[in-house]
GUGU-919799 format. One record per residue (C-alpha): x, y, z; residue number from 1. Coordinates in steps of 0.001 Angstrom, whole numbers, plus 500000, padded with zeros to 6 digits. Example, Ala and Ser with C-alpha at 12.3 -4.5 7.8 and 13.67 -1.06 7.14 Angstrom:
GUGU-919799
DOLO      xx      yy      zz  seq
DOLO  512300  495500  507800    1
DOLO  513670  498940  507140    2
//
This chain:
GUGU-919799
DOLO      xx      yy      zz  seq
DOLO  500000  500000  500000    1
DOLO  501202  503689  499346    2
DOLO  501552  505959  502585    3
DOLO  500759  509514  501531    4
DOLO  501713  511850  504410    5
DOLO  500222  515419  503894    6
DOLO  502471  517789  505043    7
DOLO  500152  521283  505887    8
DOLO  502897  523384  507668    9
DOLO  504590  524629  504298   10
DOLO  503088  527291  501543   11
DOLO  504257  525053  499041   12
DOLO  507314  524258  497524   13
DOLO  509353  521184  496031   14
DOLO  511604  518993  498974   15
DOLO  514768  517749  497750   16
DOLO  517788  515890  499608   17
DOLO  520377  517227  502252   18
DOLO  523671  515598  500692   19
DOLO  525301  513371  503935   20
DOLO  522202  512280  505408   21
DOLO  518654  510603  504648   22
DOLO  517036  511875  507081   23
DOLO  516565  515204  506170   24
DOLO  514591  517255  503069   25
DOLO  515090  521027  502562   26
DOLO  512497  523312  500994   27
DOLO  512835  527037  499937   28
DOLO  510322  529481  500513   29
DOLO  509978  533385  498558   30
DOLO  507730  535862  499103   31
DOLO  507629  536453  495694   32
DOLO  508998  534407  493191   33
DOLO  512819  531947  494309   34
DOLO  515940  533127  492702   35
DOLO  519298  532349  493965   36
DOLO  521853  534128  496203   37
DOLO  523684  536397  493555   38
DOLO  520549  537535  491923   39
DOLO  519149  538598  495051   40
DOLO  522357  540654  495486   41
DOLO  521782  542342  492469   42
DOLO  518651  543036  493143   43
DOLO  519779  544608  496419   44
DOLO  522276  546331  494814   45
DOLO  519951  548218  492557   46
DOLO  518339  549984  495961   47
DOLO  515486  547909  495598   48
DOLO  514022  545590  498448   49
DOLO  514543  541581  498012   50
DOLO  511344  540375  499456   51
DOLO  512920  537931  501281   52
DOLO  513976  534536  501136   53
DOLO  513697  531159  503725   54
DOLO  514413  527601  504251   55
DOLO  512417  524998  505999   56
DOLO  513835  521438  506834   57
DOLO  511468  517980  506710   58
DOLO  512607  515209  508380   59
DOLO  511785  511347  506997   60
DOLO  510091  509284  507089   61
DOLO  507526  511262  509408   62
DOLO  507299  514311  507710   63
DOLO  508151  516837  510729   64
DOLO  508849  520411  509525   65
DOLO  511021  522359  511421   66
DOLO  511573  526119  510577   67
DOLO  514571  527916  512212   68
DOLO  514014  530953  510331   69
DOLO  511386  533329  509256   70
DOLO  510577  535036  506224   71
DOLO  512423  538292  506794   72
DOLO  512761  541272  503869   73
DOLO  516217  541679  502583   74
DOLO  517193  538391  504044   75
DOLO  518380  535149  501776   76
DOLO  518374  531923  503968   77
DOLO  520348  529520  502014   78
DOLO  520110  525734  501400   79
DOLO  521946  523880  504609   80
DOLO  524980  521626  504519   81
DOLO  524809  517942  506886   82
DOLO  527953  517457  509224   83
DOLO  528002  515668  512128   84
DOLO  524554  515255  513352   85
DOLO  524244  518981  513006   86
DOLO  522661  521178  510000   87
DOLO  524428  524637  509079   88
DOLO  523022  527715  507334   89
DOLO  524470  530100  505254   90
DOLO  522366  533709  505478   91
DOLO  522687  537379  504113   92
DOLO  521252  540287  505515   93
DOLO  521924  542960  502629   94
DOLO  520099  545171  504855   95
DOLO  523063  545056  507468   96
DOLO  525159  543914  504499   97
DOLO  526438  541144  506770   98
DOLO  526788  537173  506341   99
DOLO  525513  534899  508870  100
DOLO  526815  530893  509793  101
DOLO  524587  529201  511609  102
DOLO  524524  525359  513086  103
DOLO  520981  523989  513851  104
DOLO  520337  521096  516137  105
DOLO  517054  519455  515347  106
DOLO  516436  517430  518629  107
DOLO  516308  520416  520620  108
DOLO  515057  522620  517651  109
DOLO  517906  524788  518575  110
DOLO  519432  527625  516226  111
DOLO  523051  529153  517342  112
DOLO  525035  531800  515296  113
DOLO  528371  531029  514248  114
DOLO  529911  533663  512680  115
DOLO  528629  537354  511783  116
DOLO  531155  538850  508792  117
DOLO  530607  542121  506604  118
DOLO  529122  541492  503433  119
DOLO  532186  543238  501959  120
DOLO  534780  540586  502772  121
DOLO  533403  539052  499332  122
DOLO  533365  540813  496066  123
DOLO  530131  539422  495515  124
DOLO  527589  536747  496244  125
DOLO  528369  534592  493140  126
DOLO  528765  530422  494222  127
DOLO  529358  531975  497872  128
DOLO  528257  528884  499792  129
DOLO  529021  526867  502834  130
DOLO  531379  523144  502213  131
DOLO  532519  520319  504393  132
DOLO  534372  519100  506271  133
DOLO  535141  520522  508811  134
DOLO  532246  523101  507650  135
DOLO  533749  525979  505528  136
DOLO  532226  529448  503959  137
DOLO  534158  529321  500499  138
DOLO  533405  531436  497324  139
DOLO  534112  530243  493798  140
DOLO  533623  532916  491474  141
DOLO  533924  531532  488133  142
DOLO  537289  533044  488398  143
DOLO  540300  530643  488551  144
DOLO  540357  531239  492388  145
DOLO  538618  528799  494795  146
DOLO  538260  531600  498131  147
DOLO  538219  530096  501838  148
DOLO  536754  533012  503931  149
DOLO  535727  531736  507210  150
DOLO  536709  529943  509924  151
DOLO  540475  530561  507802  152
DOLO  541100  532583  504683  153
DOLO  542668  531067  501614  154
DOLO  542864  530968  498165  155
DOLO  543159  528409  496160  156
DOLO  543996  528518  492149  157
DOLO  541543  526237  489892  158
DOLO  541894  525420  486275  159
DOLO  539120  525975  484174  160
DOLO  535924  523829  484611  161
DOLO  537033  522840  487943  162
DOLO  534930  522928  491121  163
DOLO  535433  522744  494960  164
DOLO  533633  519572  496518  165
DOLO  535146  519056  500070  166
DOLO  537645  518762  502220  167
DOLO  538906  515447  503966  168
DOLO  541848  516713  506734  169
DOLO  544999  518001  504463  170
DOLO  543174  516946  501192  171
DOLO  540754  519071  498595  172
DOLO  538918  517421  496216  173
DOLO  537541  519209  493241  174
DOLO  535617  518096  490374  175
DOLO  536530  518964  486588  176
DOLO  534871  517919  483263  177
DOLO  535871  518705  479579  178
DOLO  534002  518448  476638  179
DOLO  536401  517279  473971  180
DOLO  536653  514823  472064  181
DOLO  533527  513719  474136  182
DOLO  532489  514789  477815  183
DOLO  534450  513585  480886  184
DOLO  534366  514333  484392  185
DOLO  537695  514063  486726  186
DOLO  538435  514245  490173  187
DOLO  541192  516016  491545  188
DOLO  542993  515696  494665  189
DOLO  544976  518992  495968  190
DOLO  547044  519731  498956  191
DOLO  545375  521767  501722  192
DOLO  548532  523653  502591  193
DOLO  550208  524289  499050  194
DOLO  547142  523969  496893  195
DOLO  549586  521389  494483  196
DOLO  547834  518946  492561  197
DOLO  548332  515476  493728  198
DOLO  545902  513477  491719  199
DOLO  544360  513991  489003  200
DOLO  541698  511231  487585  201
DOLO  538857  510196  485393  202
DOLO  535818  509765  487529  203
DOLO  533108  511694  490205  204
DOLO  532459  511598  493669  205
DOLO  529139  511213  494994  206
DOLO  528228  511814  499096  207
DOLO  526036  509633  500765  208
DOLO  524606  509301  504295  209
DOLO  527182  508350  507087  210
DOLO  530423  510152  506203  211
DOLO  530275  507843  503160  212
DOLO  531363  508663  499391  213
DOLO  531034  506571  496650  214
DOLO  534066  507453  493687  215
DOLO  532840  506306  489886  216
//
């Protein structure tokens, strides 16, 4: 037999999958209409107000919704990152041009700020997002430059199509495809402390519950 559970606490919405856990669904919420992080900048940035935008967690297989934020104007609440038992937000207030951290512990529903930084320790909003592990605000701006920013600051140099996935103690692994003759993806293995490649191989990583990853 099927088991429909209605869920009646959210305005709608689509639930998709918290990365490191299956346990745990995330759903975005707009006033308006949802865009992403950088457009809302811009959108700030023209001296007009973003509406707002929030995040709301469902946990399986009961369908519990738990909402550690409100809908607030000029605030983006960003999708949350799974480490340890705990979940961790990533927020902008462009009305105190400021970015937030916060860690979220869902058996005691509690919410406990991390970090507050000015908004202006980033050139922009672009791929500014939170990583693991340990948990890690990074930017990649499209730019050749993978940018740690908080709880340490450093940079990183990328080749082209290359992307940050995690870190695993004095390792980075990235992700890179290329298109020709036909369309690979590799993953590459970089030293925390020099940024030199170590490895460099054809295949992707994929995270799955338990501090497990499965490499293709």
């Amino acid at each position: 037999m099927i088991t429909i559970t209605k869920i009646k606490e959210l305005p709608g919405g689509f639930p998709e999958p918290i990365e490191g856990t299956a346990d745990w669904y995330y759903c975005k919420e707009g006033k308006d209409s949802l865009c992403d992080l950088y457009e809302a900048e811009e959108i700030a940035k023209a001296g007009k107000p973003f509406s707002s935008m929030n995040c709301h967690l469902i946990h399986y297989p009961e369908g519990t919704v738990h909402s550690p934020f409100e809908l607030k104007e000029n605030v983006y609440v960003e999708t949350p990152v799974w480490e340890q038992g705990l979940l961790y937000f990533l927020a902008v207030d462009f009305s105190q041009k400021e970015i937030q951290i916060y860690s979220y512990t869902p058996e005691e529903r509690a919410l406990k700020q991390l970090a507050r930084l000015p908004l202006d320790i980033v050139k922009d909003c672009y791929n500014l997002m939170l990583r693991v592990s340990p948990v890690m605000l990074c930017r990649d701006g499209n730019e050749g430059v993978l940018e740690l920013i908080w709880p340490e600051k450093k940079t990183f140099s990328m080749e082209e199509t290359e992307s940050f996935l995690f870190r695993d103690e004095d390792t980075m692994y990235f992700s890179q495809w290329e298109e020709a003759p036909d369309y690979r993806e590799y993953v590459i293995c970089r030293d925390f402390a020099s940024g030199r490649q170590k490895e460099r191989s054809p295949g992707c990583l994929c995270r799955l519950p338990g501090g497990v990853y499965w490499r293709l």
